[in-house]
Each structure stands twice: as C-alpha cells, then as structure tokens.
C-alpha positions in Angstrom: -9.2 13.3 -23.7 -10.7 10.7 -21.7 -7.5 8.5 -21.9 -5.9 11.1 -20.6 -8.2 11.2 -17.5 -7.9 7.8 -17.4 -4.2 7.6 -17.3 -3.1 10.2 -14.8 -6.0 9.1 -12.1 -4.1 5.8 -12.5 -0.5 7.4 -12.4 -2.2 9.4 -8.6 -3.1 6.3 -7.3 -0.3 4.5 -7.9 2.1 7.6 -6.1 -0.3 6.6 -3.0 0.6 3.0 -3.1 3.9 3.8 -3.1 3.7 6.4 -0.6 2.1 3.8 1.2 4.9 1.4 0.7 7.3 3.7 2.2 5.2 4.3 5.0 4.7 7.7 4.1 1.7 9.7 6.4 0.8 12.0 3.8 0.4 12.3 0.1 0.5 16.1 -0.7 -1.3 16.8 -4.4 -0.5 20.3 -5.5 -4.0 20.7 -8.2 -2.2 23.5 -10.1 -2.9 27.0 -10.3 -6.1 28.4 -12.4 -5.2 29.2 -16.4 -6.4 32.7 -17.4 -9.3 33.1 -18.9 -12.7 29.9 -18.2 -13.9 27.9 -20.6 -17.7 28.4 -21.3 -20.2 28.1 -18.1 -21.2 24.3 -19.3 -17.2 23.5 -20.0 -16.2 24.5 -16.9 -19.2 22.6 -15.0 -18.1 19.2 -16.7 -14.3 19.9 -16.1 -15.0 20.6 -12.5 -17.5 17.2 -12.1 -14.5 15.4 -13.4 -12.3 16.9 -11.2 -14.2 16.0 -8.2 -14.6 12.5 -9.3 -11.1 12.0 -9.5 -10.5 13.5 -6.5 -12.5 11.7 -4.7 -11.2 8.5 -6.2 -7.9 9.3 -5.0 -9.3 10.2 -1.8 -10.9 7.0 -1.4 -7.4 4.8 -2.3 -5.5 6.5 0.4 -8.4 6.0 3.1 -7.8 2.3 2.0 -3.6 2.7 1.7 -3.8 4.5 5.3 -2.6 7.5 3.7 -3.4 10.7 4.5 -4.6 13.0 1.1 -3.6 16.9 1.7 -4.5 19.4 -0.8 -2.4 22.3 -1.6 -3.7 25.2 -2.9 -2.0 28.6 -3.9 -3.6 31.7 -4.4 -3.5 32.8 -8.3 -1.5 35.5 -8.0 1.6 33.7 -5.9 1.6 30.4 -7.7 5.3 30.1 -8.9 9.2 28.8 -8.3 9.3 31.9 -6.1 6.4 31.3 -3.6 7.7 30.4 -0.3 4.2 29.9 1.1 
C-alpha cells in the first residue's frame, strides 16, 4: 500500500514538472469523488493524514515549479461523465 502512495505522489509531481515545462499556469487535480460507505473512524483519520501530506507535497513542488495547484472538487451526488459543472 505504501508503494502505492509512494508511486502516484511521484507520478503528481512529475505532471507538475511537466506542466511547468510547457509553461502551463495551472495544474488542475480532480481528488475523486467520495466511495460509499467510510472506513472505520481510526481508518479514515490515517487515510485523510496521508492525504493531506501528499497534498501538501504536491503543493509545495508547484510553489517551487511556479505552478499554480487548483483543487477541484464535485459534490457527491454530481460527480460523473455528465456533470457540466
């Protein structure tokens, strides 16, 4: 699991180098919409602590790329091909 982490925080920074290569302003991450159902209290705690690591991480290359990080979020219930917001 921790590979995992590992891996795509790697594969996030290195979109923001290349957005920074092609003098791109903005790096737009989409974190995905909520799954039914939480794990346990404790589970989701750690899940969300690893979360904010990475993002911050990320955060932190594109300050040093230049690059602007924007969050996207959807609402759970509009999350999907069709959602025009």
């Amino acid at each position: 699991m921790i590979a995992r982490r590992v891996a795509a925080l790697r594969e996030l920074i290195l979109a923001c180098e290349a957005a920074a290569l092609m003098d791109c302003e903005n790096v737009v991450l989409h974190p995905g919409p909520e799954r039914a159902g939480q794990p346990p209290h404790e589970e989701f705690l750690r899940r969300m602590h690893f979360a904010a690591d990475a993002l911050n991480r990320v955060a932190a290359s594109c300050r040093e790329l230049g690059v602007q990080l924007v969050l996207r979020t959807c609402c759970p219930t509009c999350c999907s091909a069709t959602c025009g917001t």
